[in-house]
C-alpha positions in Angstrom: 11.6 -31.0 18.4 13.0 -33.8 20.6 13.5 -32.7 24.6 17.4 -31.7 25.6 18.4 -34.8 26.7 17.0 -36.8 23.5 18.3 -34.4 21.2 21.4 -35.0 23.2 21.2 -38.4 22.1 20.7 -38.1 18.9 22.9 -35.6 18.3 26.1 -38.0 19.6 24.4 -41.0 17.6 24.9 -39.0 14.3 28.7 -37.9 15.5 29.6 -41.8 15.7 27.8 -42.2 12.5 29.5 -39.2 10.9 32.4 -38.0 12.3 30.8 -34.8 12.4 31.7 -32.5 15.4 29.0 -31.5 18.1 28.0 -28.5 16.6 27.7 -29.7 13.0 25.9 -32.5 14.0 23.4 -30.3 15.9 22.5 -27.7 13.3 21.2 -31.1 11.2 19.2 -32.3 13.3 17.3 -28.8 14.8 14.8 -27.3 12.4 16.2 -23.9 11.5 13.6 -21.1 12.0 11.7 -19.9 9.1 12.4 -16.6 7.6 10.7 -13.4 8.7 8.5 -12.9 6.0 8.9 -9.7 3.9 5.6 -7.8 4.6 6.6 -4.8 2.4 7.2 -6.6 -0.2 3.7 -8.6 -0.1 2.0 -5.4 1.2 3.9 -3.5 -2.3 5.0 -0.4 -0.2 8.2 0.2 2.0 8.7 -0.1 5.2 11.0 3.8 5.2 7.8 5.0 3.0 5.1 3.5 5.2 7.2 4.7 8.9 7.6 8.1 7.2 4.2 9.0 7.1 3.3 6.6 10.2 5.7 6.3 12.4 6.0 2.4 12.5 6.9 -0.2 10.1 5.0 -3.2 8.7 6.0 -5.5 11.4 4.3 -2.8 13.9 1.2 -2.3 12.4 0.7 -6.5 11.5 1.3 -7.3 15.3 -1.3 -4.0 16.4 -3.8 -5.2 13.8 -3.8 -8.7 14.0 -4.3 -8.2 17.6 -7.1 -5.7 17.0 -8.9 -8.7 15.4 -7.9 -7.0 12.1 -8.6 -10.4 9.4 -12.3 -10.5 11.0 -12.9 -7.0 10.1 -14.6 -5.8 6.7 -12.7 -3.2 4.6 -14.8 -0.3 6.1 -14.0 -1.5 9.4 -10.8 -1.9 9.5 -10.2 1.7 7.9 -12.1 3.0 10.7 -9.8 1.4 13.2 -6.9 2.5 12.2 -7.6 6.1 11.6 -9.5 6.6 14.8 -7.0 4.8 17.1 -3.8 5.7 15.2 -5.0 9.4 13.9 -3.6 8.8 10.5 -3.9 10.6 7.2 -7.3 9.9 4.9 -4.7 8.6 2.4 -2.4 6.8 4.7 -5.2 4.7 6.4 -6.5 3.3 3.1 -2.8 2.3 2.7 -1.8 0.8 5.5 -5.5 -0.7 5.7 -4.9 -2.2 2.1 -1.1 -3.0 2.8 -2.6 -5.3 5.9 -4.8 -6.9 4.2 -2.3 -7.6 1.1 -0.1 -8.6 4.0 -2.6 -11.4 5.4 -4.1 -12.8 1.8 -7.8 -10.7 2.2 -6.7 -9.1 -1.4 -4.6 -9.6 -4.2 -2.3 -6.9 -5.5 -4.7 -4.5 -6.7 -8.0 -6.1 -5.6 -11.0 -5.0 -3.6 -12.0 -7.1 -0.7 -15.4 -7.0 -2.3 -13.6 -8.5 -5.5 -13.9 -5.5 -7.3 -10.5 -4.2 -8.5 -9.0 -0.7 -7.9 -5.7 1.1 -9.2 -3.6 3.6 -7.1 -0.8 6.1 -8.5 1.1 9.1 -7.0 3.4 11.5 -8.2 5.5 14.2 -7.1 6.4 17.2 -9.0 8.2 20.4 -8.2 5.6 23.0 -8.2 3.7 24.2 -5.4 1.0 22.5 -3.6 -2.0 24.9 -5.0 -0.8 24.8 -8.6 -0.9 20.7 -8.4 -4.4 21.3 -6.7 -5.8 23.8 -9.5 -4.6 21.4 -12.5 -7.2 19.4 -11.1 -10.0 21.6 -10.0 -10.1 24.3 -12.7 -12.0 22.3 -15.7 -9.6 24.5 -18.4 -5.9 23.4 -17.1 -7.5 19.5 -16.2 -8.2 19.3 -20.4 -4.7 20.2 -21.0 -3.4 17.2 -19.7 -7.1 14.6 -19.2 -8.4 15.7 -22.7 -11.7 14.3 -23.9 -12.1 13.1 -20.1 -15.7 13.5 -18.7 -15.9 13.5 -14.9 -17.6 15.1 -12.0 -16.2 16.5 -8.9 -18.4 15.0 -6.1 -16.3 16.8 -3.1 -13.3 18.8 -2.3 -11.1 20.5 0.0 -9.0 22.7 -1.4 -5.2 22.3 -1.5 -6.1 18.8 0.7 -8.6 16.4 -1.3 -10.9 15.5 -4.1 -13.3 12.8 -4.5 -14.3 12.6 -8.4 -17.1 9.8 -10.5 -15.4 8.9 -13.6 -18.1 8.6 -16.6 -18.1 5.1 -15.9 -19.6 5.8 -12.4 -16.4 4.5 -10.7 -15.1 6.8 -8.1 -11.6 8.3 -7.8 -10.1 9.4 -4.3 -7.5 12.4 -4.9 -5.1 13.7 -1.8 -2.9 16.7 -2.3 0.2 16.5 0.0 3.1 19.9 0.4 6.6 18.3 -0.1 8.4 21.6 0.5 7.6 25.2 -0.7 8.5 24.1 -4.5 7.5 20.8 -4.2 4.0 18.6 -4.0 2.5 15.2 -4.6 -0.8 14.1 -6.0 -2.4 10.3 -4.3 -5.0 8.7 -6.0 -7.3 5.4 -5.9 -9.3 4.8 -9.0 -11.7 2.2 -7.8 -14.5 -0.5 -8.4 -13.2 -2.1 -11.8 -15.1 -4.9 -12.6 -11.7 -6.8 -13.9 -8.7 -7.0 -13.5 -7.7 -6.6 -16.9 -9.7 -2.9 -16.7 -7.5 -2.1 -13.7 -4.4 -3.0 -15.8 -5.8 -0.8 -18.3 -6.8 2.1 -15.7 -3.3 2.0 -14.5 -1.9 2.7 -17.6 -3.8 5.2 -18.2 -3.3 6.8 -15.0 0.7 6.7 -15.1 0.3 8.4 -18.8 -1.5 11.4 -17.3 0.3 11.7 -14.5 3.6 12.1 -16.4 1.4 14.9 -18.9 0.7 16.4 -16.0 4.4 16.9 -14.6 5.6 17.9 -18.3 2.8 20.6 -18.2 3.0 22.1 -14.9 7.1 22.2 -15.5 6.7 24.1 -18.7 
């Protein structure tokens, strides 16, 4: 961008060429700024949904991040950052760790930083947080709505979180979250699918069950 008295200059040489007033002329000749880019959108989750559980916004956390040396850090590391400095939620620091690295091109929508390709679902459903938590724990009620699914719980805290192995080997991350008295949500991260086209498939799946499971518990 020219200095003030160039772009002075120039901007009265295009008026006499013109006829265009000051102003006009001006607003051709400066570069406008470019847009603030959209980091919810690129990250896939809201800024109201990620401040709710965070207390800041996407704008917040890119600035703390990036100047935490946040694009040099691996996956693990950067998940370690973020819920030791910030004291966020197990399933709240994988999100706002995979929303920042969405956010900066370290991942595509859906991908692993190692490449491999992972599939995340939640839903909410009006029933209370240790009936949600016992249609996953108690092997009976989980065939009602995952039938002919083999899987093995590796860990859990009750009413809180589960960590499962798929019989592929793949592992599943669960979080159980209260939403009132009458009222709970289920997280989950299916990871480490080879393609992309398995995630696809996985997420299908996933979004199926999850709606069995609603229309189950409601009955």
């Amino acid at each position: 961008m020219p200095k003030q008295k160039d772009l002075k200059r120039v901007v009265r040489a295009r008026m006499q060429k013109t006829g265009e007033s000051y102003t006009t002329a001006r607003l051709h000749l400066v570069p406008k700024p470019a847009p603030a880019p959209d980091y919810a959108a690129l990250a896939r989750l809201s800024d109201e949904s990620v401040k709710k559980a965070t207390g800041c916004e996407w704008s917040k956390w890119v600035f703390v991040l990036d100047k935490a040396g946040g694009k040099e850090m691996s996956h693990p590391e950067l998940v370690a950052h973020i819920r030791e400095k910030y004291k966020t939620s197990g399933w709240w620091t994988q999100m706002v760790a995979v929303g920042y690295e969405r956010i900066r091109g370290l991942r595509a929508h859906g991908q692993q930083r190692s490449g491999e390709w992972s599939v995340t679902k939640s839903k909410t459903i009006v029933v209370p947080l240790a009936k949600l938590y016992a249609a996953f724990s108690n092997a009976r009620q989980r065939a009602k709505w995952l039938p002919g699914v083999k899987l093995t719980i590796r860990t859990a805290t009750v009413n809180k979180s589960m960590r499962i192995r798929w019989d592929d080997g793949s592992p599943v991350d669960i979080g159980f979250y209260a939403r009132g008295e009458a009222k709970s949500q289920v997280a989950l991260e299916h990871r480490k699918h080879a393609t992309k086209a398995d995630a696809d498939r996985m997420r299908t799946f996933w979004s199926e069950r999850l709606e069995a499971l609603a229309a189950m518990l409601k009955k």
